[in-house]
N, C-alpha and C positions, 0 to 999 in steps of 0.2 A: 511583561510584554516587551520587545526588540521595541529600541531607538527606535528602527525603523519603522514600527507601527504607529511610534509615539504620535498623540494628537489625534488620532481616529479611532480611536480604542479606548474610549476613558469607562466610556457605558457598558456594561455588561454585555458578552457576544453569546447570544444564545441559539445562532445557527452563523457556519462558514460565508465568511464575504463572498464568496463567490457565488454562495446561494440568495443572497441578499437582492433586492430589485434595485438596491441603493449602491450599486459596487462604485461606480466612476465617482460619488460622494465621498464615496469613503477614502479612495486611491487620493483624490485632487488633496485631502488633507494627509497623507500619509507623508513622511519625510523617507522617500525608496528613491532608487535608481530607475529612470524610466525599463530597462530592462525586466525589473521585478515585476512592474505593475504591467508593462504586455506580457509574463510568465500568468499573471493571476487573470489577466481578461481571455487570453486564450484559452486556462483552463476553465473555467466558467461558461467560455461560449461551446465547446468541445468536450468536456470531460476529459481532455487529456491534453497534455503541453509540452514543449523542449524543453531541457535547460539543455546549453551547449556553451561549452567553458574553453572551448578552444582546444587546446593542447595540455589543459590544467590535469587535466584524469590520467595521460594515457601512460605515466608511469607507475599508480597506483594501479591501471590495470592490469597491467605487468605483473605487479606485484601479486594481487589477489588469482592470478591463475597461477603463479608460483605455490602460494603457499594453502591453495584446495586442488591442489593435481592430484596428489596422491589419494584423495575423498574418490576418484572417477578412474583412477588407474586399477585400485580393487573395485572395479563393477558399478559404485553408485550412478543412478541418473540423476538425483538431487541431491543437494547436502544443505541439511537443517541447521541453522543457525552456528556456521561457521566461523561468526562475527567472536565469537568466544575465542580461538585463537589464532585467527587473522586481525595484524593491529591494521592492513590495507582498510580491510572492509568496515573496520570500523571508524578510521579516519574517513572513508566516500559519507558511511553512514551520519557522520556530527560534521559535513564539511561546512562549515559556514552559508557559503552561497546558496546550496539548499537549504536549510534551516530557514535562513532570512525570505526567501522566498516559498516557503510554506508558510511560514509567522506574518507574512504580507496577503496572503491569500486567502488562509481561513482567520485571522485574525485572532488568535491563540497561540500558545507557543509548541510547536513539535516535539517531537520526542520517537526515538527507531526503536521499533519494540522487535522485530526478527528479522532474520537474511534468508534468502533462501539462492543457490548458486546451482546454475546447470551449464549443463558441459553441450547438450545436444538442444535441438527443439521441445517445448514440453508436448506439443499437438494436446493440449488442454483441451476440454470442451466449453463452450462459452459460456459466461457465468459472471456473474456482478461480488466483489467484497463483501457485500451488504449482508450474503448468506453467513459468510464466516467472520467476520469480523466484524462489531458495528460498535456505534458508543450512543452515549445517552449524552447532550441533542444530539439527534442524528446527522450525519453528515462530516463526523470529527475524525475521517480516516480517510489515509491513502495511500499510495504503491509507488513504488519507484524503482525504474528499471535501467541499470546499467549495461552500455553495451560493452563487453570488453573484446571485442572484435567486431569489424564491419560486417553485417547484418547481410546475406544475399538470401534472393527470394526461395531458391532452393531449399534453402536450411530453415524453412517452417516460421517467418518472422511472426511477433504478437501481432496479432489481431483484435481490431476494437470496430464499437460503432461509437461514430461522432454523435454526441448529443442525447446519449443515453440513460445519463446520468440523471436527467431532468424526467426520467419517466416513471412511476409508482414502486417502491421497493418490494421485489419480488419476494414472498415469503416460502416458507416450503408448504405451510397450510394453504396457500391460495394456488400451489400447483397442484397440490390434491392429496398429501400425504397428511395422514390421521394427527393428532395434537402429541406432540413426545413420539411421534411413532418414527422418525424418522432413522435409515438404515443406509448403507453405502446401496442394497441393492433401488430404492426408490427414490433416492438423490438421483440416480441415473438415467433410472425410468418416469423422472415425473420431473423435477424443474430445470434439466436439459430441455425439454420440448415446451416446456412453458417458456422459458425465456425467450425460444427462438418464437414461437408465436406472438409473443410481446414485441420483439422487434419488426417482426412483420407488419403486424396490426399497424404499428408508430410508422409504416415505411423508413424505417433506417436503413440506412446498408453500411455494410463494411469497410476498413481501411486496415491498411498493412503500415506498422510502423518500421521503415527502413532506415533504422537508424547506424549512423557509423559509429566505430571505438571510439570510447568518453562520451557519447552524447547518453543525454539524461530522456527518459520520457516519464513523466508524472498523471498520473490517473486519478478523477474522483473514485470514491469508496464502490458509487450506484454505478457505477463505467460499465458496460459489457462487452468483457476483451476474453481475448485464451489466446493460445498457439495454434496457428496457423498449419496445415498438412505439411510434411517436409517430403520436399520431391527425388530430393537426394537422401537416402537413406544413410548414407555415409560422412554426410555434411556435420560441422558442430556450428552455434549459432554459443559460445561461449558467454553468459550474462549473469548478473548478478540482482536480487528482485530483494526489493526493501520494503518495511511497512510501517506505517507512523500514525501512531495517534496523537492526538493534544490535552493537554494539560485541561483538568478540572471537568472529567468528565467519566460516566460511568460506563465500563467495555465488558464485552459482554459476546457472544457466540448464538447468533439468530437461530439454526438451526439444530443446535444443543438447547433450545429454553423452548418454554411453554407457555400457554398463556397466563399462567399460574407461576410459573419460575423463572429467573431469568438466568442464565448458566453466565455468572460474572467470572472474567478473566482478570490477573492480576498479571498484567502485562510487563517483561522487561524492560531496563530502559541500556539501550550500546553505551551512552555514554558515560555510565555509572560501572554495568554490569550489578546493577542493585534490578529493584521493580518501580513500578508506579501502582501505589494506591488508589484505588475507583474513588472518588468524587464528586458530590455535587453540592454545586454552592459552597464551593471551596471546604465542607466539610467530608469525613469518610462516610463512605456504605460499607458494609459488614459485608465480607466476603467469605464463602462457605471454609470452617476450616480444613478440607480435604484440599480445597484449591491453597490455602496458602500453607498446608505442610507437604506440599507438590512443589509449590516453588522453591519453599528454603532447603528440599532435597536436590530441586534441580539447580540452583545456586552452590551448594555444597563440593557436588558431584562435578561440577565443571571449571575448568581452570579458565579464567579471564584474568590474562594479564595488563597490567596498566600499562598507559603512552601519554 
């Protein structure tokens, strides 16, 4: 556990501070930067937060559309885990200041398991982590979005609902799809229209995050955000999306498992370029060996070099 949580984290954390009824308890003993702990009470009240580092990013942002141009100059609209040979992305990805303040939040320590970079708007449809990514306690993931250019409403900004995080984890069996039976065509036709009836039901409504170059937005895991329509079909909204689990926990793919199975991931970790071992109670879970001679191919196969 960070200095910084030192003293509020002696007890075992078996769900994120932020989830906790007890957070302003927890903060009052933590030894952080008042900054931190309004980063963890905004996200907590919001499912979603700044960090804004001033001027601290915007040469690494530079940096990181330098060196994934040519990923969008042949055609791509995404590029999958670039962190492998951009040392930018991966310096944003272990920078301190975040770290400290996700280790101040959930109360566990971070760790960037992928990147993902887009050159345009995604116009995502809306949708919570919790389908694709989760961990065992729940609650032990989240998203982090860099802007590397000023965000205008044109160019499709993320869209989230404030406070959504706080509301029942949408599964793909409670949008209506069979057990294991789940397929790109009825992910689209079934917990698209269920999420949005759930946020209905909640009356939440939407916000657009208009965020400028360098500023940070962080997301709980249950958050429901996407991209936003781009009005300008021409427009780029250049960003960079990061995701992070925490230590001592077992990660896993909600709509890859069954009630019977849980589809365990053996997540990477940026600042190794090694993985992270599933865990609980500080001990391993057995993870399927097709998943882990997946990884030491996809370790193999990729060049991460050191910084």
């Amino acid at each position: 556990m960070s200095s910084r949580v030192a003293g509020a984290a002696a007890q075992a954390v078996s769900a994120p501070w932020i989830d906790a009824g007890d957070l302003e308890d927890r903060l009052a003993l933590a030894d952080a930067p008042e900054a931190h702990k309004a980063f963890a009470r905004d996200l907590a009240r919001d499912g979603l937060a700044i960090i804004d580092l001033g001027d601290d990013l915007l040469d690494l942002c530079d940096r990181i559309d330098t060196e994934t141009a040519h990923h969008f100059e042949s055609g791509a609209t995404r590029v999958h885990d670039a962190w492998r040979r951009s040392e930018a992305i991966r310096r944003v990805a272990t920078h301190p200041e975040i770290l400290a303040r996700l280790a101040l939040a959930y109360g566990r320590e971070p760790f960037p398991f992928q990147s993902l970079n887009f050159h345009r708007g995604s116009q995502q449809d809306i949708h919570a982590d919790t389908l694709h990514f989760h961990a065992e306690p729940g609650g032990f993931m989240c998203g982090v979005w860099l802007a590397l250019e000023d965000v205008r409403p044109e160019a499709g900004p993320l869209v989230y609902y404030p406070g959504s995080h706080r509301l029942p984890v949408l599964t793909m069996a409670e949008a209506g799809a069979e057990d294991g039976g789940t397929t790109a065509a009825n992910y689209n036709d079934l917990y698209g229209p269920a999420i949005l009836r759930q946020l209905d039901e909640a009356g939440l409504k939407p916000n657009l995050a208009m965020l400028r170059k360098g500023q940070i937005a962080v997301w709980a895991a249950n958050l429901a955000h996407g991209g936003s329509k781009m009005l300008d079909p021409g427009s780029t909204r250049r960003s960079l999306v990061l995701h992070y689990y925490f230590e001592d926990c077992v990660y896993y793919t909600p709509m890859l498992s069954t009630k019977d199975r849980q589809a365990r991931r053996l997540p990477a970790d940026i600042a190794t370029g090694g993985w992270r071992w599933p865990r609980r109670a500080g001990r391993r879970v057995a993870v399927p060996a097709k998943q882990l001679a997946a990884a030491i191919v996809y370790r193999l196969t990729r060049h991460t070099p050191r910084f």
